[in-house]
C-alpha positions in Angstrom: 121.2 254.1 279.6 122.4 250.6 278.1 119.5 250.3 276.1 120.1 253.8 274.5 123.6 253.1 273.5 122.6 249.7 272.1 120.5 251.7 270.0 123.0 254.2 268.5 125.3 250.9 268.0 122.7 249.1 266.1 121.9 252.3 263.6 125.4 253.6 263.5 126.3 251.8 260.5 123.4 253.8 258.4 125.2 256.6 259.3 128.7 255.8 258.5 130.3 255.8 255.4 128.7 253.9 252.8 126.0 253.8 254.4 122.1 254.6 253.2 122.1 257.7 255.6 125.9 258.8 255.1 124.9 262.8 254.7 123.0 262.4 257.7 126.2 261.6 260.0 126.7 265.2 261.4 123.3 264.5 263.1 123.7 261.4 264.4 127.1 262.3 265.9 125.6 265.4 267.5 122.8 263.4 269.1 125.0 260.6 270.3 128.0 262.7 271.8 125.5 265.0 273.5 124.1 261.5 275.6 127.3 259.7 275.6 131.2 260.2 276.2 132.8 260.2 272.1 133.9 256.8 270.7 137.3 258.6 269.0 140.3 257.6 270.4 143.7 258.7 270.2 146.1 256.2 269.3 149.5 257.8 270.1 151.5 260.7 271.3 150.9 263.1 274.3 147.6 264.6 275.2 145.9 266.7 277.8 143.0 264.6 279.0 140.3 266.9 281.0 137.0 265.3 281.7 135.0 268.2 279.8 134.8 268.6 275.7 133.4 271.1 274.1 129.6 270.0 274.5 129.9 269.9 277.7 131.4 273.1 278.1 128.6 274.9 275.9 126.3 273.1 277.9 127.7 274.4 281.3 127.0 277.9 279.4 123.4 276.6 278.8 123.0 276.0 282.8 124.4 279.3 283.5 121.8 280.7 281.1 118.9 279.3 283.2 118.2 281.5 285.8 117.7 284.5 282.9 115.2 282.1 280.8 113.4 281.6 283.4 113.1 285.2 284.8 113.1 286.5 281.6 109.5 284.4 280.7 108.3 285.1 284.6 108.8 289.0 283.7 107.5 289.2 279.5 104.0 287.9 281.3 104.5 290.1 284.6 104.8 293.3 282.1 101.9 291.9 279.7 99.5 291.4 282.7 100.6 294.6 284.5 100.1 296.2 280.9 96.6 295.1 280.3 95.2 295.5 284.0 97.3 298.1 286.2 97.2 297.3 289.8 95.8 294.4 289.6 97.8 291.1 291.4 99.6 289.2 289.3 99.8 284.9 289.9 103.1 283.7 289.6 101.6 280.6 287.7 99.6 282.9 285.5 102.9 285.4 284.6 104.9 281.9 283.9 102.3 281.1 281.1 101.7 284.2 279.2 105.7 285.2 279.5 106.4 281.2 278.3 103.8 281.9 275.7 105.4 284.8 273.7 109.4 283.7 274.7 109.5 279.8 273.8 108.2 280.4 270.8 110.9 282.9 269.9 113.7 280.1 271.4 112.5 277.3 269.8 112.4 279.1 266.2 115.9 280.7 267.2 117.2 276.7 267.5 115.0 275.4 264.9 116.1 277.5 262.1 119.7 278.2 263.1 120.6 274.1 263.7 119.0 273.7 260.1 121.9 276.2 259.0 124.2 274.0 261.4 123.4 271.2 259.6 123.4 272.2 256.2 127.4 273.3 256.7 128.4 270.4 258.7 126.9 268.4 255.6 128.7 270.4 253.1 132.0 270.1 255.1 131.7 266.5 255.8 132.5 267.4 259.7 130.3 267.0 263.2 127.6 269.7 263.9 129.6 272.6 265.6 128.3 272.6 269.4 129.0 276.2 269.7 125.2 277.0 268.3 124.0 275.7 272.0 125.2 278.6 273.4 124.1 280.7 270.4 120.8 279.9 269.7 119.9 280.2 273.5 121.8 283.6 274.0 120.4 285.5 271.1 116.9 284.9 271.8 117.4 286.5 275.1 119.2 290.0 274.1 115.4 290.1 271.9 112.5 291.8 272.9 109.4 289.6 273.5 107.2 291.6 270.7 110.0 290.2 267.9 108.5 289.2 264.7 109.5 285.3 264.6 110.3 286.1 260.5 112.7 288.3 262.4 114.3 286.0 264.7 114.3 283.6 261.9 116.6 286.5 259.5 118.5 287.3 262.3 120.0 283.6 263.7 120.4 282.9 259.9 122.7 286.2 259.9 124.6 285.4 262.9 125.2 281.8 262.0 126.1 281.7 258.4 128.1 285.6 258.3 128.9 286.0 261.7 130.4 282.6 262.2 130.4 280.2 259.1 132.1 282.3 256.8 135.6 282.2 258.9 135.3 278.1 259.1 133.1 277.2 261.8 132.9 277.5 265.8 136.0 278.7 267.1 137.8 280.5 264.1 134.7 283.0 264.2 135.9 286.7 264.8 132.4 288.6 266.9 129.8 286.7 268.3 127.9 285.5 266.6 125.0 286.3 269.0 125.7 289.8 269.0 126.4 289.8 265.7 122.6 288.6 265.0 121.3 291.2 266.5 123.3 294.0 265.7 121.5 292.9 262.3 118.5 293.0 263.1 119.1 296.6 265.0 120.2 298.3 261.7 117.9 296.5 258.7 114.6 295.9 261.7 115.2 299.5 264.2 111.3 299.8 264.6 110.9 296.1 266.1 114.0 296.2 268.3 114.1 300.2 269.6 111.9 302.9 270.8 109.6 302.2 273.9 106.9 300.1 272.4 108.2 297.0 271.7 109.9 295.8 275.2 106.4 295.1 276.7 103.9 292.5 274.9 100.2 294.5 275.2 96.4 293.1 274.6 95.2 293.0 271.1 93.4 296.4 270.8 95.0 298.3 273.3 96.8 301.1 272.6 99.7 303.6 274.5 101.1 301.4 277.1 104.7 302.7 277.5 107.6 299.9 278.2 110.4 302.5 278.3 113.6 300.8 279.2 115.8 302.9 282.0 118.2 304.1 279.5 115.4 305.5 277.1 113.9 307.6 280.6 118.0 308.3 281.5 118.3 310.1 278.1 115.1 312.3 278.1 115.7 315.8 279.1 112.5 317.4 281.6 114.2 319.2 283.7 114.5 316.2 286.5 117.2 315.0 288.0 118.3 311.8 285.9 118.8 309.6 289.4 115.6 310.7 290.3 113.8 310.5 287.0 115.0 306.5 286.3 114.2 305.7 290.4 110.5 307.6 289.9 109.8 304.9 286.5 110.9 302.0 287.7 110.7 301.6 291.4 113.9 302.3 292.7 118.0 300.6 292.8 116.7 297.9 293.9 113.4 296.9 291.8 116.0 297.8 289.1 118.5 295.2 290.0 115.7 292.4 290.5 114.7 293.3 286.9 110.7 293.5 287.4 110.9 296.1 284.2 110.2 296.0 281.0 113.4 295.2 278.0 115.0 292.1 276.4 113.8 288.7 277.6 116.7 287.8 279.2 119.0 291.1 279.9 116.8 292.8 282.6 117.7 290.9 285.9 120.8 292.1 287.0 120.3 289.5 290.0 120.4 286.5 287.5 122.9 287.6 285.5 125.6 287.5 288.6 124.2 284.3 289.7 125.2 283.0 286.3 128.3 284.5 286.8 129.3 283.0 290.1 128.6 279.6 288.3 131.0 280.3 285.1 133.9 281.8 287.6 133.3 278.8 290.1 133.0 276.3 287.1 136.2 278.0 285.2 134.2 278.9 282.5 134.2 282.5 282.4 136.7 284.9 282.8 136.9 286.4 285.7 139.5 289.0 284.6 137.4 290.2 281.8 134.2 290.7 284.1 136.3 292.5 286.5 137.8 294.3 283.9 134.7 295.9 282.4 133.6 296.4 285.9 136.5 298.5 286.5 136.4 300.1 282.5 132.9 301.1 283.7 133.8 302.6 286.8 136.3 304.8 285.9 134.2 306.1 282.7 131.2 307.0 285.0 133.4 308.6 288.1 135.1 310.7 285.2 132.1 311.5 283.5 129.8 312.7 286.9 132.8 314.9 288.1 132.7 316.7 284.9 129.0 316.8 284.4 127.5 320.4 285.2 124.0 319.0 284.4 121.8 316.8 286.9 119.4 316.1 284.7 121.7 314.9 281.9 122.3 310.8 281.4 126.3 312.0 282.3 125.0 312.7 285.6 123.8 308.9 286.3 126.0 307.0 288.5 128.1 303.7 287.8 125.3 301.7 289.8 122.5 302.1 287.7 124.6 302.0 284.8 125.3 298.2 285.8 121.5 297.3 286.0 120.0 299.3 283.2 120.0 297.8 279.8 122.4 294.7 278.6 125.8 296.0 280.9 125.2 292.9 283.4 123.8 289.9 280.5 127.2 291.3 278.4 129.1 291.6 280.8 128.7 288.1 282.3 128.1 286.1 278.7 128.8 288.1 276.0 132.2 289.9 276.8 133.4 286.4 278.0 133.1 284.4 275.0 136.5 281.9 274.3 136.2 282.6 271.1 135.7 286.6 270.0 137.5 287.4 273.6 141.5 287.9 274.4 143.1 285.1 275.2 145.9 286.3 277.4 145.9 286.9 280.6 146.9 290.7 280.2 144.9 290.7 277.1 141.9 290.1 278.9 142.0 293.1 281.7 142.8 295.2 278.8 139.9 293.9 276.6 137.5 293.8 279.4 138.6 297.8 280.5 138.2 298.9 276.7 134.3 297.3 276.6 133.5 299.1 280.0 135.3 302.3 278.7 132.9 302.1 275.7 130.1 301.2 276.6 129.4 304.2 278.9 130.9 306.5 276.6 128.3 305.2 273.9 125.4 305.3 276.4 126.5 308.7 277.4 127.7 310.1 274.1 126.0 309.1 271.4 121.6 309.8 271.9 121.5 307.6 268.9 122.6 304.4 270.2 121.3 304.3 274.0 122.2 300.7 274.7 126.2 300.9 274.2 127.0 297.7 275.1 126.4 295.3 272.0 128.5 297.9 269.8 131.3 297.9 272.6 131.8 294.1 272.9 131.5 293.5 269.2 134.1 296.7 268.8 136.7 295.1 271.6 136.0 291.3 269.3 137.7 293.0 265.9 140.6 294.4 268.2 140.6 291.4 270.4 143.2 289.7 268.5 145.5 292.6 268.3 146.0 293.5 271.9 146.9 289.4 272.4 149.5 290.0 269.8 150.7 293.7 271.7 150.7 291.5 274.9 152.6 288.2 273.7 155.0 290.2 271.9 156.1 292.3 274.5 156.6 289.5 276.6 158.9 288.0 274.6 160.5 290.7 274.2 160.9 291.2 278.0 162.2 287.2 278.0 164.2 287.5 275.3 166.2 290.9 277.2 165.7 287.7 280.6 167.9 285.5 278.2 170.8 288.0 277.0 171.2 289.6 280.9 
């Protein structure tokens, strides 16, 4: 690696000030810092050293992320190949190529476009390319459906990175996520190319009426079946369910994959394991509630808390959406109480509201706005409980 950083020695005055390629710094800083420890140095005063910055925590993100990339381009070819020729055997090689076919291209537009916007601001504001977008540009390709326009995806990071983040100053002043943000865009301005039961499943050129109907779209139709019975009939049971062989967004429909993320962001520190309990529990409780007071069997009320956790986005939010350092509490306290309220919701908008099926994205990005608030309820009332400490 010697050579390398020779390299970025011998350039780095190009890039400095006063140099020919001085606007070009943000880039050159990203590129080096991302291969090498950073040259800045503190000079004086009292500091808490770690061994991990910030690209290095995005990036442990990025790792956590793998195991849904990769599932999620194994299963876009599994459904494309299951679409065109039912009952036929499907090669793993084969299901690889088609799914990494349609879902690359939608990643590497995702990056492409939304590290041009990067650039552009960190040129503008004389500062270092914010390493939050590593995350970003990786998470909001996966919450798409494979059959996105790419005009779309391209709209849609542009949204997310320049109103759902740049406005407020940058990576860690932004207020929602701005992954969720994107595509809560593109849900209201794009519904036909992000909704319905036509566009989770990528189909032939020429052929026609191949369902991809997510469990919460058969959940919510009323025939007269028992809704437990209805979603196991479509998709092959709990389990098939959980493994995430079923048609959706690229990246939400393993449940399995999502949790092993999750045991890498608790085990790494990463991720908050309060607020994934928390939602857990929020969820729970909603569900239980809702079943005991059902009358209906066939209604989505009826459908217990376990399907509930691998239908739709509740396991991908849950693990990397809800937790975000940014948009999330802070507190300790703060973050079973956030974590409760996005559970709470998100059932209650699945279950609720026919309109909006997938509840999730609205709950999380709800709990980001109040986020702030219930760390201010928290702090204060511990100081307050201190402060009554201090004059006993």
């Amino acid at each position: 690696m010697r050579f390398i950083q020779d390299a970025f020695d011998k350039a780095r005055p190009l890039f400095e000030k006063g140099g020919k390629l001085e606007l070009l710094y943000p880039l050159f800083e990203a590129k080096e810092t991302f291969l090498f420890v950073s040259r800045e140095r503190t000079a004086s005063g009292c500091h808490v050293r770690d061994s991990i910055d910030s690209k290095r925590y995005m990036a442990s993100v990025i790792v956590a992320l793998m195991p849904c990339l990769l599932f999620g381009i194994y299963n876009a070819g599994y459904q494309y190949l299951t679409g065109i020729a039912p009952g036929q055997p499907t090669d793993i090689h084969r299901c690889l190529w088609e799914g990494a076919l349609r879902v690359m291209p939608i990643v590497i537009c995702s990056y492409a476009v939304g590290g041009i916007w990067e650039l552009v601001f960190s040129v503008v504001r004389k500062h270092e390319i914010n390493e939050g977008f590593l995350v970003t540009g990786l998470l909001f390709p996966l919450v798409l459906p494979p059959t996105i326009p790419l005009w779309q995806v391209a709209v849609g990071i542009s949204f997310g990175v320049v109103i759902g983040k740049e406005v407020f100053g940058g990576t860690g002043m932004n207020i929602f996520n701005p992954a969720l943000t994107a595509r809560a865009f593109l849900f209201f301005a794009y519904p036909a190319q992000i909704s319905g039961d036509q566009v989770w499943r990528v189909v032939k050129d020429g052929v026609d009426g191949v369902s991809g109907a997510t469990p919460l779209l058969v959940a919510a139709a009323q025939d007269g079946v028992q809704v437990v019975d209805r979603v196991s009939g479509a998709f092959g049971g709990w389990s098939n369910l959980f493994l995430g062989l079923i048609p959706g967004s690229i990246g939400e429909t393993s449940t399995l994959c999502c949790l092993l993320g999750a045991v890498y962001l608790v085990a790494t520190g990463i991720g908050s394991w309060r607020t994934m309990l928390g939602v857990l529990i929020g969820a729970f409780i909603t569900c239980f509630l809702l079943n005991q007071a059902c009358k209906d069997n066939t209604a989505i009320n009826a459908l217990p808390f376990c399907y509930h956790l691998v239908s739709g986005g509740f396991a991908f939010g849950l693990v990397f959406m809800a937790t975000d350092p940014v948009s999330a509490a802070q507190s300790n306290t703060g973050k079973w109480i956030y974590g409760f309220l996005i559970g709470f919701l998100a059932i209650v908008i699945r279950t609720l509201n026919p309109a909006f099926p997938e509840g999730m994205m609205l709950a999380i990005l709800f709990m980001n706005a109040f986020a702030p608030l219930i760390d201010y309820f928290v702090i204060s009332r511990h100081m307050a409980w201190r402060m009554k400490r201090v004059e006993a």
